[in-house]
C-alpha positions as MATLAB code, in Angstrom:
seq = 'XXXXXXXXXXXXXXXXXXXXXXXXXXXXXXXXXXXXXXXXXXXXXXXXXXXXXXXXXXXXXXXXXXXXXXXXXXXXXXXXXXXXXXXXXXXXXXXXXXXXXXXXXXXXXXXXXXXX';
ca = [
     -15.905  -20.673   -5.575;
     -16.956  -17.267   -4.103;
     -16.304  -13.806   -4.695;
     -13.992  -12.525   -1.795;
     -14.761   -8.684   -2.765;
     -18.497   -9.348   -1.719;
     -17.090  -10.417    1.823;
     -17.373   -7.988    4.588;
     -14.289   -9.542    6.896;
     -12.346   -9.530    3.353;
     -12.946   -5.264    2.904;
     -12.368   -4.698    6.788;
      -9.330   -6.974    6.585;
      -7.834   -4.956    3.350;
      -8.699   -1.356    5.027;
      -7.070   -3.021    8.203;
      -3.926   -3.498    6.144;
      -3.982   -0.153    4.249;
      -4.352    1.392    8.272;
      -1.149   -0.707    8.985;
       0.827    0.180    5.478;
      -0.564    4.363    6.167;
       1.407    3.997   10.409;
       4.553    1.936    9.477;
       5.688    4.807    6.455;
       6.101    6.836   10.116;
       8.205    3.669   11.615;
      12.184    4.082   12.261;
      14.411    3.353    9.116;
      16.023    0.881   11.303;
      13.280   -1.058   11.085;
      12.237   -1.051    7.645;
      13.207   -5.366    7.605;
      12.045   -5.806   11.094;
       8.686   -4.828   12.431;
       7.579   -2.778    9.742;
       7.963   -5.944    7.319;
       6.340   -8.376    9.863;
       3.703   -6.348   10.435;
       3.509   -5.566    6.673;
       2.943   -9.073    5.743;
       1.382  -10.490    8.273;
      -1.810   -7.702    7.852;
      -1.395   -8.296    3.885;
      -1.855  -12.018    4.319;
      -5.341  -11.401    6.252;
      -7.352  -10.475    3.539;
      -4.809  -12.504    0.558;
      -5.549  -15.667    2.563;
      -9.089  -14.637    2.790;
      -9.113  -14.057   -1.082;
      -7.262  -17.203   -1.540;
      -9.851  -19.443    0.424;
     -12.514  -18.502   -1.596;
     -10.569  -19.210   -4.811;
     -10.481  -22.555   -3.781;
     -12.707  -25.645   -4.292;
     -14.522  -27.350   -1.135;
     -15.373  -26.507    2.272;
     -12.363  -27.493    3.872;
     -10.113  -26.055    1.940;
     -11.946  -22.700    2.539;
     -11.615  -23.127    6.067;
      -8.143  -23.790    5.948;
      -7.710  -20.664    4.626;
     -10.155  -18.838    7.360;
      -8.141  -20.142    9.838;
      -4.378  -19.003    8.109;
      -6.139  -15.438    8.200;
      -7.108  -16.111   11.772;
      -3.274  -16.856   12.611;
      -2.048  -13.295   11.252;
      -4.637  -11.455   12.556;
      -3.160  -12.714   16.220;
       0.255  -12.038   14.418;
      -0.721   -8.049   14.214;
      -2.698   -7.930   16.871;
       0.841   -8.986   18.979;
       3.124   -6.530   16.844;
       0.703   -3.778   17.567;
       1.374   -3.981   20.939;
       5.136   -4.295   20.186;
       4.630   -1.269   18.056;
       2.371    0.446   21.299;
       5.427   -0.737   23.605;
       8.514    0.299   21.616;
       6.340    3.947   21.126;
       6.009    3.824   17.396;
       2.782    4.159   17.064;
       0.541    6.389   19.600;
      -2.031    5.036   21.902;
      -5.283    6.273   20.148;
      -3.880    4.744   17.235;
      -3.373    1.542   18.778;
      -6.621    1.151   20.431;
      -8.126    1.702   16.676;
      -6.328   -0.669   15.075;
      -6.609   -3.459   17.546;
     -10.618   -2.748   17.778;
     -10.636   -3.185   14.267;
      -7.898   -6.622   14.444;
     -10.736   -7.891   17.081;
     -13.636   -6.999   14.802;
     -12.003   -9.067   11.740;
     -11.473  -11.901   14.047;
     -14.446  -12.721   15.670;
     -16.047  -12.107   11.810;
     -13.605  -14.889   11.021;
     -14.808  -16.969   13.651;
     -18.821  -16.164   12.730;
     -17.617  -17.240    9.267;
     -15.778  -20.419    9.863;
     -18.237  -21.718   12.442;
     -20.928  -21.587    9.451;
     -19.176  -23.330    7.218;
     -18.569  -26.654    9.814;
];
């Protein structure tokens, strides 16, 4: 068992996610159970599945849970441009929070390739 607070991907993942909670107060109310949910959830489950992996016992059950995290951070990283495309969120603003959606994956990947 490890201690996902001492994790680097796990505290880029949760600022990710409090980025993503801070730009969707400023979405339309008409989409308060579309995109701003998905893209709600699927940033919160980055760092929760993170968290939850390393609750775990064994290896593989750890990477299981890399790879989950993996899966939503492709999840944003589409809805951002949805959000980019539908002009919800600004360009600047997108660039950052993809950069940082990149970052958190290729950590993931560093991460899950060390524990094979």
């Amino acid at each position: 068992m490890r201690d996902f607070k001492q994790l680097k991907v796990w505290e880029k993942a949760h600022y990710l996610t409090l980025g993503i909670y801070g730009i969707t107060k400023r979405f339309p109310p008409d989409e308060r159970f579309g995109l701003t949910s998905q893209l709600r959830r699927a940033s919160a489950s980055i760092p929760t599945n993170i968290a939850e992996g390393c609750g775990r016992n064994g290896e593989r059950e750890l990477l299981n849970f890399m790879g989950i995290a993996a899966g939503s951070a492709s999840e944003v990283e589409y809805q951002l441009i949805l959000a980019r495309d539908l002009n919800y969120i600004a360009p600047e603003t997108y660039k950052d929070l993809t950069e940082q959606v990149t970052e958190i994956k290729k950590m993931l990947t560093v991460f899950m390739k060390r524990i094979c």
